[in-house]
C-alpha positions as YAML, in Angstrom:
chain: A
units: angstrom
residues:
- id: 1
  name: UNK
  ca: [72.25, -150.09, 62.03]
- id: 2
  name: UNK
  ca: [74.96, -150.26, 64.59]
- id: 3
  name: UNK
  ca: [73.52, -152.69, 66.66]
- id: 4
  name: UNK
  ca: [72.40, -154.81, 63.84]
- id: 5
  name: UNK
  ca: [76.00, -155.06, 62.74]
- id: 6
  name: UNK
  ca: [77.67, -155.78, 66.09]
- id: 7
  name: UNK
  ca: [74.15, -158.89, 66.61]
- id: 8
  name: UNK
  ca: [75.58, -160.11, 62.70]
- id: 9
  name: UNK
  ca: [79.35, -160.16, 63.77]
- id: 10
  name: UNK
  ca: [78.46, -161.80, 67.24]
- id: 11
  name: UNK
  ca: [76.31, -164.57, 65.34]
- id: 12
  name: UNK
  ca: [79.44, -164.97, 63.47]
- id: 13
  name: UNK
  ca: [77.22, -164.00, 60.28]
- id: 14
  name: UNK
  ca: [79.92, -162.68, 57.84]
- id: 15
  name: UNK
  ca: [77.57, -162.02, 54.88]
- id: 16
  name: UNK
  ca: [74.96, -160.21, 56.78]
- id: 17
  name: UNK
  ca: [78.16, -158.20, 58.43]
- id: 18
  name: UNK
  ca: [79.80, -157.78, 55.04]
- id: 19
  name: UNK
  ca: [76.53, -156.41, 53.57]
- id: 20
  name: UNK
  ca: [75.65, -153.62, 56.06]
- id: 21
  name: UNK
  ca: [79.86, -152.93, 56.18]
- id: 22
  name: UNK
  ca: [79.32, -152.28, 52.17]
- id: 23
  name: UNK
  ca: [76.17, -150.57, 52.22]
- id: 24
  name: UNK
  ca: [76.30, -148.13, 55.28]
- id: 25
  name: UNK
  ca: [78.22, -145.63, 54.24]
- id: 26
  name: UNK
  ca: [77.83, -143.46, 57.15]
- id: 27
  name: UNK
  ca: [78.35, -146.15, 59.66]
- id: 28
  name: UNK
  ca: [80.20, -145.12, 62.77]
- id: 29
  name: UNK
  ca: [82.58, -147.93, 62.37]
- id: 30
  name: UNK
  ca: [83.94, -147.28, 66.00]
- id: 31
  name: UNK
  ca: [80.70, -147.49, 68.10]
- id: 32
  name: UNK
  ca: [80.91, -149.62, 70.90]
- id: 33
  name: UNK
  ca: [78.22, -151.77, 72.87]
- id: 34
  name: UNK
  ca: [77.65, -150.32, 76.22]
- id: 35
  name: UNK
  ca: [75.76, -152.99, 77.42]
- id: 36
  name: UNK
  ca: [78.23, -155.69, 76.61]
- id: 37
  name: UNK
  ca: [81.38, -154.31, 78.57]
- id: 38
  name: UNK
  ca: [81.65, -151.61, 75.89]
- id: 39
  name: UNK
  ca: [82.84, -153.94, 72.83]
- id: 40
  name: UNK
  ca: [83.81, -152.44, 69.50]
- id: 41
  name: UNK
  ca: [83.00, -154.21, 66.22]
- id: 42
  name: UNK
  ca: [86.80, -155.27, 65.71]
- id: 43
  name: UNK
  ca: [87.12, -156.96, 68.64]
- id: 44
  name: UNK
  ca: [83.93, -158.93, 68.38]
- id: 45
  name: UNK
  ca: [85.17, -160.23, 65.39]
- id: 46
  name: UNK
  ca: [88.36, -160.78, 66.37]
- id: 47
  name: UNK
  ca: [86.94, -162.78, 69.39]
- id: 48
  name: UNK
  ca: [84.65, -164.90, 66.35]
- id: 49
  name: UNK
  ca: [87.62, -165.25, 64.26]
- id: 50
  name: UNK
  ca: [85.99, -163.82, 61.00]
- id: 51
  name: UNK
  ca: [89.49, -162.67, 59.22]
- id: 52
  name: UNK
  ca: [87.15, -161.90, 56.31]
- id: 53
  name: UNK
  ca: [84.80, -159.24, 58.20]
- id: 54
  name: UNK
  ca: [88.87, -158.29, 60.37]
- id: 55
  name: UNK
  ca: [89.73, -157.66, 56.80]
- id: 56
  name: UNK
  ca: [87.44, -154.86, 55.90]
- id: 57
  name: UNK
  ca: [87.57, -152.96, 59.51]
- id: 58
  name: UNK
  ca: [90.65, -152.28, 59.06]
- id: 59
  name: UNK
  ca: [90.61, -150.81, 55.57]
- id: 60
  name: UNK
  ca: [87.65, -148.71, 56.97]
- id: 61
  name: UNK
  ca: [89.18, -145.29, 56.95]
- id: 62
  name: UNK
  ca: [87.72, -143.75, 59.87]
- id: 63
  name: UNK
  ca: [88.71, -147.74, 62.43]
- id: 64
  name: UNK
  ca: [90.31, -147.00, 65.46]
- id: 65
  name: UNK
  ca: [92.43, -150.32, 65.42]
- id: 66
  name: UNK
  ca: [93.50, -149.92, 69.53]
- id: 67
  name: UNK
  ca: [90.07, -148.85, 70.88]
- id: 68
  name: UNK
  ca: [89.43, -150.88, 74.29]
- id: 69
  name: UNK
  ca: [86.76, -152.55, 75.94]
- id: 70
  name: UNK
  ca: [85.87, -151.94, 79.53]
- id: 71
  name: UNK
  ca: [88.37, -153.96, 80.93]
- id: 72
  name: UNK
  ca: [91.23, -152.32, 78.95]
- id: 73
  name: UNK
  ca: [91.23, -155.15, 76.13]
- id: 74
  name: UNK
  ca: [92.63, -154.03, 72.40]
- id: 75
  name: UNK
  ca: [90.96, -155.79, 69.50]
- id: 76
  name: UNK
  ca: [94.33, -157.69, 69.06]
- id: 77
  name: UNK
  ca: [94.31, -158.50, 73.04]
- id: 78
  name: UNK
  ca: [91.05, -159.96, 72.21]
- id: 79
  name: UNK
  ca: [92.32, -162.03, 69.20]
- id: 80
  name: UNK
  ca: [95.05, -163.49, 71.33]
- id: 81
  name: UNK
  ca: [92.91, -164.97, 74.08]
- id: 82
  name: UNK
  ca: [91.20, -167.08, 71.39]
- id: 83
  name: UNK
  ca: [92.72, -169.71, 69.61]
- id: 84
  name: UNK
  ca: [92.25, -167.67, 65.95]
- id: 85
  name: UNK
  ca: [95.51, -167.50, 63.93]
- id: 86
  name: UNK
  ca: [94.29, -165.11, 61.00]
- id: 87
  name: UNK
  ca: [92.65, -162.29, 62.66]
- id: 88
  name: UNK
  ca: [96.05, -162.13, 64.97]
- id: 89
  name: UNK
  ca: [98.07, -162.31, 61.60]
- id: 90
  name: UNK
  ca: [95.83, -159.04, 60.26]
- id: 91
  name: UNK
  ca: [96.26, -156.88, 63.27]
- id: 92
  name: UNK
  ca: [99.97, -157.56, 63.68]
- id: 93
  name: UNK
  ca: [100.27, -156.88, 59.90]
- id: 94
  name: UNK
  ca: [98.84, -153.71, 60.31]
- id: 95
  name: UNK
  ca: [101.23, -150.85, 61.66]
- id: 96
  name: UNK
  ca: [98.74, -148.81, 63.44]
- id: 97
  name: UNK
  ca: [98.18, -151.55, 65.70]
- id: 98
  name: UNK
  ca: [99.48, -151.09, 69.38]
- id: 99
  name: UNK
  ca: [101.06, -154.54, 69.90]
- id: 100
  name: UNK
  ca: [101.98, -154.72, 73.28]
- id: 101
  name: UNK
  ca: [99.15, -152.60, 74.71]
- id: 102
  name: UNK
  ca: [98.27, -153.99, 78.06]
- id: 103
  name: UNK
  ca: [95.07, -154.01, 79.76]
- id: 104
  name: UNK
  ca: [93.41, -152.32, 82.71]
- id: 105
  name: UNK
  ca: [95.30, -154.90, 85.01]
- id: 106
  name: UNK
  ca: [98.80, -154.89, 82.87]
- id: 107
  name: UNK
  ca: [98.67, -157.80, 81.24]
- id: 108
  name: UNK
  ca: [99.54, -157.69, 77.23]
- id: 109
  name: UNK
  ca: [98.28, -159.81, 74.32]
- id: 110
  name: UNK
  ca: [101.64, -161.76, 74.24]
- id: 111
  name: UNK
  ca: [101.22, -163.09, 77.78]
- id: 112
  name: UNK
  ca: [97.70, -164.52, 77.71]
- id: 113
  name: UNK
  ca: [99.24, -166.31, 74.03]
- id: 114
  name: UNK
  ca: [102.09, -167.49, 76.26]
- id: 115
  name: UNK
  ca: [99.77, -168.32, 79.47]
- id: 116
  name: UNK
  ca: [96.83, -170.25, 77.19]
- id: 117
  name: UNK
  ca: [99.44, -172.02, 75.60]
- id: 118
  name: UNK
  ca: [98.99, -170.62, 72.07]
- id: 119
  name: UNK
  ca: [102.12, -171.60, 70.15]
- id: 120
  name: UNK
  ca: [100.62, -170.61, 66.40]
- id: 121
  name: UNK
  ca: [100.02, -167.35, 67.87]
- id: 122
  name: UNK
  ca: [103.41, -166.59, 69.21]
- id: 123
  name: UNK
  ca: [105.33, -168.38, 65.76]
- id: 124
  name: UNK
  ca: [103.21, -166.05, 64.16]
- id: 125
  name: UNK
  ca: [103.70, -162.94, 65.74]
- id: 126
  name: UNK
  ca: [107.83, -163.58, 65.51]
- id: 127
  name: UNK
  ca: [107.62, -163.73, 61.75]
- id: 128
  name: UNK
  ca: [105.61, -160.34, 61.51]
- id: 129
  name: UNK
  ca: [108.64, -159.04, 62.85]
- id: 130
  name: UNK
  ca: [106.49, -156.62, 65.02]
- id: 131
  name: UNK
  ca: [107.74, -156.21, 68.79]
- id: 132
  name: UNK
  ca: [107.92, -158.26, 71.41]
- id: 133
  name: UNK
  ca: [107.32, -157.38, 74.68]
- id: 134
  name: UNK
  ca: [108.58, -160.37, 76.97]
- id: 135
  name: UNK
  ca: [107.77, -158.71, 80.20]
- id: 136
  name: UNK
  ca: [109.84, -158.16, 83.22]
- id: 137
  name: UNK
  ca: [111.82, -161.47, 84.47]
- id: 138
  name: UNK
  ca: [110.20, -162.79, 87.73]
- id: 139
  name: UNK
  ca: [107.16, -160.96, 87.27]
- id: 140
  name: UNK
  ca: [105.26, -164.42, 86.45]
- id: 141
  name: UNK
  ca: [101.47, -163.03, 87.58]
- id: 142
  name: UNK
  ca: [101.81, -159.92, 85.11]
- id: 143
  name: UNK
  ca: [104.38, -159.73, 82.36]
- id: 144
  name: UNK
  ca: [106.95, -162.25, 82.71]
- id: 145
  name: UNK
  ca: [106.06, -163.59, 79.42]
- id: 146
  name: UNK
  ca: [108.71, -166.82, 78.83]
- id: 147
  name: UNK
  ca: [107.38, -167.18, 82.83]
- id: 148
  name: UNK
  ca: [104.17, -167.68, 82.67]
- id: 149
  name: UNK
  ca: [104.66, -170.63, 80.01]
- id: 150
  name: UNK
  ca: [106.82, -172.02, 82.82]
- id: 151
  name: UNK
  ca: [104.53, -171.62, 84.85]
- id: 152
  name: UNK
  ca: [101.73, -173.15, 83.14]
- id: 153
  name: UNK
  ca: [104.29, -176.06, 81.62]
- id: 154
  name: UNK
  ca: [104.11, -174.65, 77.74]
- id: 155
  name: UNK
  ca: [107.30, -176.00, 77.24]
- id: 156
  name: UNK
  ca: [106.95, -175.75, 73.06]
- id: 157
  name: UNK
  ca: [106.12, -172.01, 73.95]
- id: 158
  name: UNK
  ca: [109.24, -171.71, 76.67]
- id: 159
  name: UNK
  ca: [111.86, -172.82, 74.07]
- id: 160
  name: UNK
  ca: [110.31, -170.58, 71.10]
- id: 161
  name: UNK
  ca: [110.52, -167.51, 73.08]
- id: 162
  name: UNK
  ca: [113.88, -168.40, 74.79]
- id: 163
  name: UNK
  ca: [115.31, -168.92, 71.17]
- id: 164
  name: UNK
  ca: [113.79, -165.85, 70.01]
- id: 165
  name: UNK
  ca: [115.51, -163.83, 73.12]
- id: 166
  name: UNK
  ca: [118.70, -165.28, 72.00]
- id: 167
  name: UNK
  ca: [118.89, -164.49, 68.81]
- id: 168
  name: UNK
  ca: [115.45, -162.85, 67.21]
- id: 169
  name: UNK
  ca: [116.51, -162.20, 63.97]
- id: 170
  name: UNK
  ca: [117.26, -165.90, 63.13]
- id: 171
  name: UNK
  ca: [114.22, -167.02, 65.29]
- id: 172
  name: UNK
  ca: [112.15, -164.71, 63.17]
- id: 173
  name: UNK
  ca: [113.33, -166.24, 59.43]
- id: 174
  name: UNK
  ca: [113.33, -170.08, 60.75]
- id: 175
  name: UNK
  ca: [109.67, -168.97, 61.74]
- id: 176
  name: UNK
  ca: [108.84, -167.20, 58.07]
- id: 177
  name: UNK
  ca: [110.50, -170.78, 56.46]
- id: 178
  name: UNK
  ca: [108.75, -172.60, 58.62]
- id: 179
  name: UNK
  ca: [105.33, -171.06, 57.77]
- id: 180
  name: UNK
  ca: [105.98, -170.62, 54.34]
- id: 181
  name: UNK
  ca: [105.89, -166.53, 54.79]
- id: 182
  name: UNK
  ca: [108.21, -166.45, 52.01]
- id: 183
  name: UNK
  ca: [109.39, -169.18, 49.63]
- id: 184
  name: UNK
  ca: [111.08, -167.89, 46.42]
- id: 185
  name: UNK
  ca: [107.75, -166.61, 44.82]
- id: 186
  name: UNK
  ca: [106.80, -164.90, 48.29]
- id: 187
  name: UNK
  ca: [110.20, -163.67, 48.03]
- id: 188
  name: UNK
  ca: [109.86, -162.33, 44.57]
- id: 189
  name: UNK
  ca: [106.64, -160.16, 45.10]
- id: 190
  name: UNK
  ca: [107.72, -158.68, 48.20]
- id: 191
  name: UNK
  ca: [110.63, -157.38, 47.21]
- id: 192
  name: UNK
  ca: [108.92, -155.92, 43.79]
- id: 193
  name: UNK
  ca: [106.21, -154.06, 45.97]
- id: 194
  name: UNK
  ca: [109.18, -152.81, 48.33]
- id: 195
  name: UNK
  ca: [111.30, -151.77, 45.08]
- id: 196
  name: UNK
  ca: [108.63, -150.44, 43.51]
- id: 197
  name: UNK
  ca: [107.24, -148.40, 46.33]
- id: 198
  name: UNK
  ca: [110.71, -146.85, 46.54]
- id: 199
  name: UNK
  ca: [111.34, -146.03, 43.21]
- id: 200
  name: UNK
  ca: [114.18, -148.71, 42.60]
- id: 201
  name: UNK
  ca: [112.58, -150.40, 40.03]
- id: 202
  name: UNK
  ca: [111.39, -149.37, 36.37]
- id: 203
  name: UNK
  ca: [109.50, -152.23, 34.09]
- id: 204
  name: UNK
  ca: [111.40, -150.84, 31.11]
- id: 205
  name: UNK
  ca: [113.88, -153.82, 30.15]
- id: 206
  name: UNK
  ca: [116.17, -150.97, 28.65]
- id: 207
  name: UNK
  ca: [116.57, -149.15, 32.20]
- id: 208
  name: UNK
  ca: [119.16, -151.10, 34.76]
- id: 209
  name: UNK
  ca: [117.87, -151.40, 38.06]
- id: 210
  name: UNK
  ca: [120.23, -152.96, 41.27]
- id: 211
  name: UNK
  ca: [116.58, -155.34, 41.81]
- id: 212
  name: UNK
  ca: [116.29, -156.70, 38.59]
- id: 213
  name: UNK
  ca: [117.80, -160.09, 39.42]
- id: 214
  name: UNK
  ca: [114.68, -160.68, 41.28]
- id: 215
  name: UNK
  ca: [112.18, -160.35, 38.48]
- id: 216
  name: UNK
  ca: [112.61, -162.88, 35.81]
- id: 217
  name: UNK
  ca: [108.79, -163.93, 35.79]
- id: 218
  name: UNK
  ca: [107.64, -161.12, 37.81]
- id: 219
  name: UNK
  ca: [108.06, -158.52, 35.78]
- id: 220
  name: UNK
  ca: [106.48, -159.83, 32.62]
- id: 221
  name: UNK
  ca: [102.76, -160.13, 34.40]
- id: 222
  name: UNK
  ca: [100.19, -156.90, 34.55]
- id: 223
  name: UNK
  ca: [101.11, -154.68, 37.10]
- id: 224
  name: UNK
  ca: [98.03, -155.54, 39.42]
- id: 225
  name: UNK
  ca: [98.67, -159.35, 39.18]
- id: 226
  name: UNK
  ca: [102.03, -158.61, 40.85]
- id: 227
  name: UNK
  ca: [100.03, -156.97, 43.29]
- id: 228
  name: UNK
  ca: [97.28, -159.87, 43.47]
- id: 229
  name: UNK
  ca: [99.90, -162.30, 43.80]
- id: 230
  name: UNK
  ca: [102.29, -160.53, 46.81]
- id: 231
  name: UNK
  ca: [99.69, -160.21, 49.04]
- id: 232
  name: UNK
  ca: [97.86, -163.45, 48.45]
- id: 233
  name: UNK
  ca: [101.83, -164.82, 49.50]
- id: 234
  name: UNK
  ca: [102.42, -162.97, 52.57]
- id: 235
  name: UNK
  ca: [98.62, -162.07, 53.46]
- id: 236
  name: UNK
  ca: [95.66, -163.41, 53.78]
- id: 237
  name: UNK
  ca: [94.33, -163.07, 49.74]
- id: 238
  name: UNK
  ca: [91.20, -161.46, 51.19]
- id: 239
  name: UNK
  ca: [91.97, -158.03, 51.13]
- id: 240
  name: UNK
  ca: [92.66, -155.93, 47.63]
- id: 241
  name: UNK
  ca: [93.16, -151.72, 47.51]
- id: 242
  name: UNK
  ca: [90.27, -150.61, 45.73]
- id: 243
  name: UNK
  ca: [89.80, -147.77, 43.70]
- id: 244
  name: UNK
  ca: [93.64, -147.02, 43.27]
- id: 245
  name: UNK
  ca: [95.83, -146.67, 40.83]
- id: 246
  name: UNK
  ca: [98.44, -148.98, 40.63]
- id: 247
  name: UNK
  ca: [101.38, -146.69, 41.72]
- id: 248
  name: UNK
  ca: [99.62, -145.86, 45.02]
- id: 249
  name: UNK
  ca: [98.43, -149.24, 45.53]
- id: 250
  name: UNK
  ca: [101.98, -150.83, 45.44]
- id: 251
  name: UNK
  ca: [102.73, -148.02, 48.14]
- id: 252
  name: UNK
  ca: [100.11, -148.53, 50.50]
- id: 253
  name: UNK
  ca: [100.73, -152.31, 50.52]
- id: 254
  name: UNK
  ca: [103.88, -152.08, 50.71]
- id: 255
  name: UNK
  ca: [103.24, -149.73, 54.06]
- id: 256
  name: UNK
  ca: [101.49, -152.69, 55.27]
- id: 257
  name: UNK
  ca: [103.91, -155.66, 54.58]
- id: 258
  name: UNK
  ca: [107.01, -154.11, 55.95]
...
């Protein structure tokens, strides 16, 4: 069933992927193909761009989100040498996600976005807020992330990361107004699944609560729409907790967002 899996994600055949993901429950979700350069199933469809099939890997229980190929190459190393913006936005979203976990040869995800020119990539990855490993200065043919784009005249991708060296806290909200990672609404539901998570926050009109300035609308809909709603704002709308209650769900996604 393995194999059949990793031939439906390769053919970039989601609902054959999705079906055997939903109906194998004993599926070793971390077997790799020997006989192509030892790829896992996250990778491969990381490398296909199917966010959907990214989605539900990594809710798998039992994924090992940083298992390499052959060559050293992380699912999210794989994502950023293609030119596919969601399944990069996933795997930096997710904490258990090694971000700047080089290969065999020391290069890291962020330098082949810098060296193939992959601006989307790199705007996304500053709004995530995750690290950002920018290399060692001079070493152009390894790390030297800002020199490589240089090098390779990226000059979009040269300014972004120079600004973001300067002063990466600013870089990082121009990016998340830029990309519409939060407007007010975005705004809204992530700080009610953050307040919420940490017990700031009561839906009882009669208990005060330092966050309630936040929650005019918010706090009137059904406790899973709030949920519905954050993550279709800051994620990808794909991906919903099942089989929780609402208390634990709020926590876990919250886990995730921050």
């Amino acid at each position: 069933m393995e194999l059949l899996l990793y031939e439906a994600i390769k053919a970039s055949n989601v609902s054959k992927a999705t079906e055997i993901l939903r109906d194998t429950p004993n599926l070793k979700v971390n077997w790799v193909n020997h006989a192509e350069y030892g790829t896992p199933f996250l990778s491969v469809a990381c490398d296909k761009g199917l966010d959907t099939v990214v989605s539900i890997l990594l809710a798998h229980p039992d994924i090992n989100v940083n298992l390499k190929t052959k060559y050293g190459w992380t699912p999210l190393y794989v994502a950023c040498l293609r030119e596919h913006t969601s399944p990069v936005r996933l795997m930096l979203k997710d904490s258990r996600v090694k971000v700047n976990e080089p290969d065999k040869d020391g290069y890291t995800p962020l330098w082949n976005a810098a060296f193939y020119d992959y601006l989307d990539t790199i705007k996304w990855w500053i709004a995530s807020g995750r690290g950002m490993d920018l290399g060692k200065p001079g070493d152009v043919g390894k790390t030297d992330v800002i020199g490589v784009a240089m090098l390779k005249g990226n000059p979009k991708v040269v300014t972004l990361l120079e600004r973001f060296k300067s002063d990466a806290t600013q870089t990082r909200h121009a990016m998340r107004l830029k990309l519409g990672w939060y407007d007010e609404a975005a705004a809204e539901m992530f700080a009610l699944v953050v307040f919420v998570s940490d017990g700031l926050l009561h839906f009882n009109d009669t208990t005060p609560s330092p966050a309630a300035r936040f929650f005019k609308i918010a706090k009137r809909l059904p406790l899973e729409l709030q949920m519905i709603l954050c993550h279709r704002q800051v994620g990808s709308g794909k991906e919903i907790i099942p089989g929780k209650d609402s208390e634990v769900a709020f926590k876990e996604l919250a886990k995730r967002l921050w």
